[in-house]
MARTORLUM-489589 format. One record per residue (C-alpha): x, y, z. Coordinates in steps of 0.02 Angstrom, whole numbers, plus 50000, padded with zeros to 5 digits. Example, Ala and Ser with C-alpha at 12.3 -4.5 7.8 and 13.67 -1.06 7.14 Angstrom:
2
506154977550390
506844994750357
This chain:
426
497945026754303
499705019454299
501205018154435
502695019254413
503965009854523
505495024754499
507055024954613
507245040154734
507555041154885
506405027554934
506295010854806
504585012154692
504164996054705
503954997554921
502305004954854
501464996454722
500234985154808
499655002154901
499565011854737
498524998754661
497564997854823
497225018754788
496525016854610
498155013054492
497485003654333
499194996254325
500864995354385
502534996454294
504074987254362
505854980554356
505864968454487
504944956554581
503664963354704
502504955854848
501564940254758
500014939854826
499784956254700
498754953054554
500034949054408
498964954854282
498954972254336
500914972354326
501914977954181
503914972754194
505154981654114
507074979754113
507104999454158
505675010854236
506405027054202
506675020854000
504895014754016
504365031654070
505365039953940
504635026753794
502995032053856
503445049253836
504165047353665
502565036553598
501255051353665
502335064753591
502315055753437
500355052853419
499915069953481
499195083253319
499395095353494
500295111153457
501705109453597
502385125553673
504145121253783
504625135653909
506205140954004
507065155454088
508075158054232
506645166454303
504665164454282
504655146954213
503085141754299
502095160154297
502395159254095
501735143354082
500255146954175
499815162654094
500025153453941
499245138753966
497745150454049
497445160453883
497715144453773
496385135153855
494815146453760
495465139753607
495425120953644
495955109653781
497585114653833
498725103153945
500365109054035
501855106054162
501145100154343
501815113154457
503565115454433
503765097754348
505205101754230
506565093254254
507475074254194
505665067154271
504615081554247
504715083154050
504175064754025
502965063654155
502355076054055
502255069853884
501525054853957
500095062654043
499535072053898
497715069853826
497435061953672
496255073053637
497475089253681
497395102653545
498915112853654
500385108153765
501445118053865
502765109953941
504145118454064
505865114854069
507385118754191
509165116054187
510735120054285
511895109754183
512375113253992
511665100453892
510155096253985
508935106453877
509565099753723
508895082353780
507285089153835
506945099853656
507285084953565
505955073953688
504835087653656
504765094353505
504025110153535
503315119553397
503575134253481
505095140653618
505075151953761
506415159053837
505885170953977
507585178754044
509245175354064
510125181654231
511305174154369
510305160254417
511235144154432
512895154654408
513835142754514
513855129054393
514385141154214
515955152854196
514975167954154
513115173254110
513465170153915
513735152953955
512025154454031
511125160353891
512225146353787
511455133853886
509595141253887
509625142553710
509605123153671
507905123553678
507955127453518
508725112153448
507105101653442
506115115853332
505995111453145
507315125853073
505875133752946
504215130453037
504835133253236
504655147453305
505865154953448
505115169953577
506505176853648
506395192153788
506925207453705
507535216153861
508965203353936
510955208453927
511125193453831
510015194853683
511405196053535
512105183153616
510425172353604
509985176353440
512005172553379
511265154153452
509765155853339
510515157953203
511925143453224
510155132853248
509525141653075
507935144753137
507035154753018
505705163453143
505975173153291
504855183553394
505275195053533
504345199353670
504995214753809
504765233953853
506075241653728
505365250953556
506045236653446
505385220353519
503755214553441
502655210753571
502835226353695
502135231353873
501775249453863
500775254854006
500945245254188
500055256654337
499525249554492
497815257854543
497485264254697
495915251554742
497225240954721
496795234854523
498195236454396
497965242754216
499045237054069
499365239053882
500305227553776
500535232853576
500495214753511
501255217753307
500435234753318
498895228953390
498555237253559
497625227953700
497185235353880
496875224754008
496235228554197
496315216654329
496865214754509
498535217854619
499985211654503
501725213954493
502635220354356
503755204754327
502205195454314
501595206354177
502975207354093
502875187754059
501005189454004
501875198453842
502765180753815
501175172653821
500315186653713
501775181553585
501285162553589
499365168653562
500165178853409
501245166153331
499825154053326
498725167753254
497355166053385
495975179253415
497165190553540
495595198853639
495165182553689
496725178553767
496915195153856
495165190253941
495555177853994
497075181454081
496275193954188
495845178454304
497695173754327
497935171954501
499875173454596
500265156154662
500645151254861
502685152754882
502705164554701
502035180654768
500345178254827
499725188354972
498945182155089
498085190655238
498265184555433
497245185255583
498405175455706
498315179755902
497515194655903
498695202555765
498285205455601
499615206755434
499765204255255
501125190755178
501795193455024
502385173454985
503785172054884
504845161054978
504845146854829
506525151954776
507885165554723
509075171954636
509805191154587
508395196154475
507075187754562
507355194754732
507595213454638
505935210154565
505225205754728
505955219054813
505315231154672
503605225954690
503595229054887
504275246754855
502535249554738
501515241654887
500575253654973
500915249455161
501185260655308
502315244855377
503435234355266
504225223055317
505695209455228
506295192455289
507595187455151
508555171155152
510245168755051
510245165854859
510975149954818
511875141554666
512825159954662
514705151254674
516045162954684
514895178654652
513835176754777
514465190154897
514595204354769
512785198454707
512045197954894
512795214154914
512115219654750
510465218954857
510625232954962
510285246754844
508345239154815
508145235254997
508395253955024
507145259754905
505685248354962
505395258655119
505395243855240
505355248255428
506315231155501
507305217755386
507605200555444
509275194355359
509485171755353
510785162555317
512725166155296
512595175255143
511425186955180
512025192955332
513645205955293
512185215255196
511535221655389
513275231755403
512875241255244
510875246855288
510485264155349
509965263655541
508245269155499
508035250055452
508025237755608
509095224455552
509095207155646
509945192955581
509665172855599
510765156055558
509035148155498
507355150155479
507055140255651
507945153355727
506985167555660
505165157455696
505775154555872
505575175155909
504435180355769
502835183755887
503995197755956
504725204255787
502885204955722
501725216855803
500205218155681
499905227755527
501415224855436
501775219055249
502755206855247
503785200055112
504595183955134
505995178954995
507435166754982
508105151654894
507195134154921
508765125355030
508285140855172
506555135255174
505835150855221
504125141455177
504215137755377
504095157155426
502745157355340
501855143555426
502255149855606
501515165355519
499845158255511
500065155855303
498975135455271
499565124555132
501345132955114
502215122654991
């Protein structure tokens, strides 16, 4: 409906008479553009990105939506899905495009939302202190997810406390006596999250987790042998069993988040746990996908978006509970790790062991000293890039393998698992 002429790496306003030409009601701008374009469908402002933000600001403000903001060092985008997917029985439900959640993400957000939206869930990343805080107060979430706090983005803080410090500003836009914080009862850091919560003075917390104390529990995860997994969750002493396909247990574990959102808003919780059992793995965040490529044929475990130290143990974990004659992992280097990242690749070599993999495929500089430290049952082969590893994959892969494909975005493993045969990698 409406373009906006931002500044990237290419100038906005190059495309306007094209987006118009597409469909675009309108077109916001800050400077002069081609003038054979129809003035009246151009809007100039002094600033595009304020405009955007204004825009933002003016939804959020007319919205009677109950707004839901999410963030966590890991499973941002899988919470917000599950959410949003058990949300959406209840009344329209809007959320985050894809992983839209950062300085343009948040207001593109806001903006887009219906007028008609009866929930919002809207994702939000950081790697910088301070950055949430500005993105709470945009929001103004009546409710606040925080999903895990681990290494991620390490680089940039002095230690993991710092970390949850700087996670824990999502709080700052929730009204102190009606707001509602879900925090994840299992993480290292959770005194030191709920020592933030209470310099906020919120009133209401909620925790979510596998320990005995936290409120919203996940008591039973077994993977099936058709290849189903069953579940319980005690939601406040309630106890709901779900059964639905192939999922990992991280996954699952961020349905109980979700399952405390459904709670907080006292919603019918059977409801929600129905309709969760469609949730689908996404392309790039652990969705399998099966091959047929030259006469060979293999499964692909993709979950090459990105990485860090408790996504890639995760990862790893849920290969070792695959049931596979032939495993196989291609793992790219962790980034944003700073000075930790050796001891935290090596870190890696304890999981690797217990997954049962026949041949590992180590990329990038990081990852490689961890080839020293495998047992020589493993094959170990090691690559500069991911080029280098896609220019003799047809004779590392012989057919029949699982194949688990993991590393952080700047590797772009995403290209292995083209020349694998994966379509519409992201």
């Amino acid at each position: 409906d409406l373009f906006i002429a931002l500044n990237g790496a290419r100038d906005g306003h190059e495309f306007v008479a094209d987006a118009l030409a597409r469909g675009a009601s309108a077109a916001i701008i800050s400077k002069d553009v081609d003038p054979s374009i129809d003035s009246s469908k151009l809007i100039k402002v002094d600033n595009c990105l304020e405009a955007l933000q204004e825009l933002a600001e003016y939804k959020r403000k007319n919205s009677k939506a109950k707004f839901i903001a999410v963030t966590g060092s890991v499973g941002k985008t899988s919470t917000k899905e599950a959410i949003k997917m058990m949300l959406e029985p209840y009344g329209k439900t809007c959320a985050s495009y894809g992983t839209f959640n950062n300085f343009l993400g948040v207001p593109l957000t806001l903006a887009s939302i219906a007028d008609d939206a009866k929930y919002v869930v809207v994702e939000m990343g950081m790697n910088a202190k301070g950055e949430l805080s500005e993105f709470s107060k945009q929001v103004i979430p009546d409710i606040a997810v925080i999903t895990t706090v681990s290494e991620g983005h390490i680089e940039f803080f002095d230690s993991i406390e710092d970390i949850a410090d700087a996670k824990c500003e999502i709080f700052e836009g929730l009204d102190i006596n009606d707001g509602i914080a879900i925090i994840n009862r299992d993480i290292s850091t959770y005194e030191r999250c709920m020592e933030n919560i209470d310099n906020v003075g919120l009133q209401n917390v909620i925790s979510f987790g596998k320990r005995l104390d936290a409120n919203i529990r996940l008591v039973l995860y077994e993977a099936m042998e058709d290849s189903s997994t069953r579940l319980k969750y005690n939601v406040l002493g309630e106890e709901i069993e779900i059964a639905m396909h192939s999922m990992p247990l991280h996954l699952c574990e961020n349905f109980a988040a979700a399952f405390a959102v459904i709670s907080t808003l006292k919603l019918d919780v059977e409801l929600a746990a129905s309709a969760i059992t469609a949730y689908q793995t996404v392309l790039g965040r652990g969705h399998v996908v099966s091959i047929a490529k030259g006469g060979k044929s293999y499964q692909v475990i993709c979950d090459y978006y990105n990485s860090n130290p408790q996504s890639l143990r995760a990862s790893l974990l849920n290969l070792t509970q695959c049931q596979s004659a032939d495993k196989i992992a291609i793992l790219g280097d962790m980034g944003e790790l700073g000075k930790h990242s050796a001891a935290l690749h090596e870190a890696m070599i304890s999981p690797i062991k217990d997954t049962g993999i026949s041949k590992l495929f180590l990329i990038g500089d990081a990852m490689m000293p961890l080839a020293k430290a495998c047992p020589e049952s493993i094959y170990v082969q090691c690559y500069k890039t991911a080029d280098e590893m896609i220019a003799d994959i047809d004779q590392q892969i012989t057919g029949g393998e699982l194949i688990l494909i993991k590393g952080s975005r700047s590797m772009q493993l995403e290209k292995i698992a083209k020349a694998l045969g994966v379509k519409n990698v992201l």
